[in-house]
C-alpha positions as CSV (number, residue, x, y, z in Angstrom):
1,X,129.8,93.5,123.4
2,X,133.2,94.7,122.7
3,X,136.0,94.5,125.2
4,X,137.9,97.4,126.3
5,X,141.3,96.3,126.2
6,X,143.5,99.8,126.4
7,X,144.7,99.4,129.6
8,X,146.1,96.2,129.1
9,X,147.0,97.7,125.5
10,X,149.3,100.1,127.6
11,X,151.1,98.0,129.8
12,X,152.2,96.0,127.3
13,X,153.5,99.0,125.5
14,X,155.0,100.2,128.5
15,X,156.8,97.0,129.5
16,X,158.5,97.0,125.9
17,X,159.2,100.3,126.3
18,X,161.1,99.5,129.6
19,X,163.1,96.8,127.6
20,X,164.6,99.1,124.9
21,X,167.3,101.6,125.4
22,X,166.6,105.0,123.5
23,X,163.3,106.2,121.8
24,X,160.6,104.3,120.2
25,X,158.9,105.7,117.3
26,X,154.9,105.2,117.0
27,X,156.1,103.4,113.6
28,X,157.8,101.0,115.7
29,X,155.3,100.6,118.6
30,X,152.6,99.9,116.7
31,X,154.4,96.7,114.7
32,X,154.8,95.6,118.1
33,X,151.2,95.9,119.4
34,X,149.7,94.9,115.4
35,X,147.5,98.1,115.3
36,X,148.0,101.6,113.7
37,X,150.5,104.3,114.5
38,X,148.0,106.4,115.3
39,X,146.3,104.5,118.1
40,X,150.0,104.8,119.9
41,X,150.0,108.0,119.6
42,X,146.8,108.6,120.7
43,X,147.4,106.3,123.8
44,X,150.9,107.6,124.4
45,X,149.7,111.5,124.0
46,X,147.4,110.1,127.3
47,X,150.4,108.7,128.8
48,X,152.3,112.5,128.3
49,X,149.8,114.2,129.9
50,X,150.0,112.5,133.1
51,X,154.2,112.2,133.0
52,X,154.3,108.8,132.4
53,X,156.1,109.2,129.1
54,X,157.8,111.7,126.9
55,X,158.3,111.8,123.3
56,X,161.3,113.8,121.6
57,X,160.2,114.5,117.5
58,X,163.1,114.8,114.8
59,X,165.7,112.1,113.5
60,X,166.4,109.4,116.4
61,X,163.4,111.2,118.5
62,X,160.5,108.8,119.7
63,X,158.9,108.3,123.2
64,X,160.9,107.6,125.9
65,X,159.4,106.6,129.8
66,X,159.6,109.0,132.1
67,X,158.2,107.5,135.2
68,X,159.0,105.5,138.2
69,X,158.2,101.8,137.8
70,X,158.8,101.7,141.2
71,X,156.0,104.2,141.5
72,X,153.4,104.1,139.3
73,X,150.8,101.2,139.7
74,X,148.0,99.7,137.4
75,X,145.7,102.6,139.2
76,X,147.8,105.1,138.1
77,X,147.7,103.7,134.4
78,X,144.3,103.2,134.5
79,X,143.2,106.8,135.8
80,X,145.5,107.7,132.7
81,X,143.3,106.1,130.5
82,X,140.4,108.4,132.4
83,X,139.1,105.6,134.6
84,X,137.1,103.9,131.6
85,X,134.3,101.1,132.7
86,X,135.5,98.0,134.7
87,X,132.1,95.9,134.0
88,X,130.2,95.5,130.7
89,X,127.1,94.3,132.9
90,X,124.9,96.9,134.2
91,X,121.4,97.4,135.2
92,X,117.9,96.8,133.4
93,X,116.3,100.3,133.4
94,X,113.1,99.8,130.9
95,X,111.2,100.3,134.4
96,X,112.3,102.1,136.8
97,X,109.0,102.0,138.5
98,X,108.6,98.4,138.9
99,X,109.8,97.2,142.7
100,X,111.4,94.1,141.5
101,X,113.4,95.9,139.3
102,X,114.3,98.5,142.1
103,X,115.3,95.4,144.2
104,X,117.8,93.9,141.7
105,X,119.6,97.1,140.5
106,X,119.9,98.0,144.6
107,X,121.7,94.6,145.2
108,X,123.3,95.0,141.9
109,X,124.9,98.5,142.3
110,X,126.1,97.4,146.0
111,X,128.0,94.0,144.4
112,X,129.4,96.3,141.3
113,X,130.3,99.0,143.3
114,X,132.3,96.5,145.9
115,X,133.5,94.2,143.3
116,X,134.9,97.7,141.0
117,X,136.3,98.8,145.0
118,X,138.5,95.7,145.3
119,X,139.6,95.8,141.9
120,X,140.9,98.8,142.2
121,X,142.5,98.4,145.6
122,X,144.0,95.4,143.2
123,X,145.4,97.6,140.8
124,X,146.8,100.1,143.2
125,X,149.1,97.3,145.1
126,X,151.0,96.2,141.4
127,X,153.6,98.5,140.4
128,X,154.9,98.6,136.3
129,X,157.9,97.1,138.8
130,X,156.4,94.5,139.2
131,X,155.0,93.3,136.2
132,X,158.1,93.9,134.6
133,X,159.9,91.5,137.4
134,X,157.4,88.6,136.7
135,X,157.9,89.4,133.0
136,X,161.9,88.9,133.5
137,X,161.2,85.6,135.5
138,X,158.8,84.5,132.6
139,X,161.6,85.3,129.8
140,X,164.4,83.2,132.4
141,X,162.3,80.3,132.5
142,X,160.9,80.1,129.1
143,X,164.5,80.7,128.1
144,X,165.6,77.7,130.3
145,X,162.4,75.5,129.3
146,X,164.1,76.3,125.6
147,X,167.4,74.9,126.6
148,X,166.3,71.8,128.6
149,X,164.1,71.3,124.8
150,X,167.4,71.6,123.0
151,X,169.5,69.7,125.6
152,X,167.2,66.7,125.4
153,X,167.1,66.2,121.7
């Protein structure tokens, strides 16, 4: 089963976003992410809808954030994306009359509706903030790891 990777997909497109003064084109979005200019501006049409983002069309015109990173969290982002599954498991249904069956889907829905509870309490405690601070403190080290390589030789 395929995975449904657009939330991460957005995050990452937000975080460059956040890096670059000015607009970003779809053009130049989508080199960035390796898919098609039209998956960004599918994703990023989402993203305008809710305020996260705004685009401005003609010469030098792109998308542009428009939010809070102080603000907005992964929950935010993910309602965005209109709050797609979190679990590719589910229940056996071929039948629904069978008491064993019953008995595993009833403990089943209780663990996958707890489990999808506390990942979403999760998402709503991490700000685009915040992943953008452990982002910087990844490029600082990975900078400095490159230096210490370079020092050494």
């Amino acid at each position: 089963m395929k995975r449904d990777s657009r939330l991460s997909g957005v995050l990452h497109v937000l975080l460059h976003m956040a890096e670059v003064e000015g607009p970003l084109t779809s053009e130049a979005l989508s080199k960035v992410m390796q898919t098609n200019p039209v998956v960004i501006r599918r994703i990023m049409a989402g993203l305008r809808e809710q305020g996260f983002v705004r685009s401005e069309k003609g010469h030098g015109g792109g998308w542009h954030i428009a939010c809070d990173f102080n603000q907005v969290t992964l929950k935010d982002i993910y309602a965005a994306l209109g709050s797609p599954e979190l679990f590719a498991m589910s229940n056996r249904t071929e039948t629904p009359g069978c008491l064993v069956e019953q008995a595993v889907n009833a403990a089943l829905d209780t663990s996958f509706r707890n489990a999808e509870a506390l990942l979403l309490e999760q998402f709503g405690r991490i700000t685009l903030a915040a992943l953008s601070a452990d982002f910087h403190a990844r490029f600082v080290n990975h900078r400095g790891a490159l230096h210490q390589a370079s020092v050494h030789q």
